[in-house]
N, C-alpha and C positions, 0 to 999 in steps of 0.2 A: 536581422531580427535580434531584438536585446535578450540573451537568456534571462531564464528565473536564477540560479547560477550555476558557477562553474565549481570541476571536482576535481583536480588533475586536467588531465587532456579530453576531460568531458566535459557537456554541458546539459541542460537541461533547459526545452523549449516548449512552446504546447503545441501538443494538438492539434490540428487543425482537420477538416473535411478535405481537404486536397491529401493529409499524410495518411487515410486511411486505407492506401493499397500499401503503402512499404510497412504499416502496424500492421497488417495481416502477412506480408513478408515475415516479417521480426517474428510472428505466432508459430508460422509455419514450422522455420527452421530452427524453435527453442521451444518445445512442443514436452517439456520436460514438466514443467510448471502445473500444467492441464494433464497430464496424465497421472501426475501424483494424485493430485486433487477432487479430479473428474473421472480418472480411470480411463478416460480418454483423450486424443487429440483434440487441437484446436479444430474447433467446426469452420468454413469459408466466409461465416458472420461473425467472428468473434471479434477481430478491430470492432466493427459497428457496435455489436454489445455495449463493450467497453467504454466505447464514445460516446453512446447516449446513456449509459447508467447511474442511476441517481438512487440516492439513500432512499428507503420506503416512504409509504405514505406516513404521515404522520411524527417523521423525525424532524425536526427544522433545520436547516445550516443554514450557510450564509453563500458560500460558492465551493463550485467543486474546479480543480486544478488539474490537468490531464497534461504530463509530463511525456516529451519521447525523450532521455537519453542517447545523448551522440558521442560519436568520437569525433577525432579531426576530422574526419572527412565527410561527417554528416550522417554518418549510418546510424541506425537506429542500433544500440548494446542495452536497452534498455526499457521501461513502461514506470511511470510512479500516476497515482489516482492520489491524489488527496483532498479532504473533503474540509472546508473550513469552518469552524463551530458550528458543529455536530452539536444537537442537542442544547448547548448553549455555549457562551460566549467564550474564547478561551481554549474548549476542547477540541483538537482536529483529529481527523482518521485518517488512516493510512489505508485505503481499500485496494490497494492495488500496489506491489515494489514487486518487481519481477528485473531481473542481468541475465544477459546473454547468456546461456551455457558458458559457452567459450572463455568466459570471464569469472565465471565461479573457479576460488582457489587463489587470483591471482589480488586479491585485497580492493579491486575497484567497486564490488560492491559495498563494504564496508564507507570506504570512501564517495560515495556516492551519496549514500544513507547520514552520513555526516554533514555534507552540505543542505543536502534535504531538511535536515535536522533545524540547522541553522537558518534557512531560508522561513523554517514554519517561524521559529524563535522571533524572530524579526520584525515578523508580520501580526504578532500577539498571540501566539499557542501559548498555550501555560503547561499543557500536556497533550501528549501523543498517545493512542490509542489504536489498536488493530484487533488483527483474529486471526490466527492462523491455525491452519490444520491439524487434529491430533495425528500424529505419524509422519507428518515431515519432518522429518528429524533433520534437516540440512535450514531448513525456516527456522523451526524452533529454537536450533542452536543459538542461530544470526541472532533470532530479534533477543534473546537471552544475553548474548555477547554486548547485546547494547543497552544492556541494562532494564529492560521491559520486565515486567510482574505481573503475574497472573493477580487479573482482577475480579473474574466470572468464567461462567464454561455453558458454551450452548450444545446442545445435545440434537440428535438430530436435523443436522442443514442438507437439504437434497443438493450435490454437486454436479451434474452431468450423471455418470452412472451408480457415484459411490452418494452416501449417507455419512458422513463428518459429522466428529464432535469438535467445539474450536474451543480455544484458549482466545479468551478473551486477554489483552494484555494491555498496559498501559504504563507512561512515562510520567513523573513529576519535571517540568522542564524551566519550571519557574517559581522555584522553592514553596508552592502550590502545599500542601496535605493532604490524605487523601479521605478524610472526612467532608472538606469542601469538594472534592474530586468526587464521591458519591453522592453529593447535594446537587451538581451537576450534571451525573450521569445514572441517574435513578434504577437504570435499569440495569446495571452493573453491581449494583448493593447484592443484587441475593449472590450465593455461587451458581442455581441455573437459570440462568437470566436469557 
């Protein structure tokens, strides 16, 4: 199978309905993600979740990308979602980057998020766009580290047991500005959006 690409001794493949018992593997035993988040563990449906999850009604994209990262030998160290022109043409989302525990510390997620990066570039992102939790301070760092800007803040998201505010954040990745970047993504213009 041709990766989307390579990171180091990683790669990045999709998805498939045959890899959704080792994604529910991968949940189990890096159950760090979903507990910040949700306050609890991954539930026994959560691969599936993830599989079939699609932006709301009423957003348009164009296709969504459902990543496992591996190592040499095929094990799952990883999940990326990303969703292509979100909204419209140009802007992607990042709904989903989750690394092994294991590997938190040792720079491969950075390195991961780089090719990611790259692969969106390639494929015509202009900017990158996510959300991530108020209080994960180990997220917030990352996506900070990589140069993301808070664009918006949504207040009240129901997670599993908690209630989240996110940072909305977003990348210029193709000398873009971001008055065109909110012509695009309207609903990022206010700060509670």
């Amino acid at each position: 199978m041709t990766p989307f690409f390579a990171a180091g001794k990683h790669r990045a493949l999709p998805i498939e309905e045959g890899d959704l018992s080792a994604l529910q593997a991968f949940f189990d035993t890096n159950p760090e993600y979903e507990l910040t988040v949700t306050g609890e563990p991954p539930g026994p449906g959560r691969a599936r979740e993830i599989f079939d999850a699609v932006p709301p009604e009423g957003w348009p994209f164009r296709a969504k990308w459902l990543m496992r990262l591996v190592d040499e030998e095929g094990a799952i160290v990883g999940v990326a979602d990303v969703i292509e022109d979100l909204f419209s043409a140009g802007i992607w989302h990042i709904g989903f980057f989750v690394v092994a525990t294991k590997l938190h510390g040792s720079g491969a997620a950075a390195e991961l998020y780089r090719a990611l990066e790259n692969w969106t570039r390639e494929r015509g992102a202009r900017w990158l766009r996510l959300g991530v939790v108020v209080g994960n301070k180990r997220a917030e760092r990352f996506w900070e580290r990589c140069a993301y800007v808070d664009v918006a803040r949504r207040e009240g998201v129901e997670m599993g047991r908690r209630t989240n505010a996110l940072r909305i954040m977003a990348k210029p990745l193709a000398g873009g500005g971001w008055d065109e970047y909110f012509d695009k993504v309207v609903r990022d213009r206010s700060p509670e959006s």
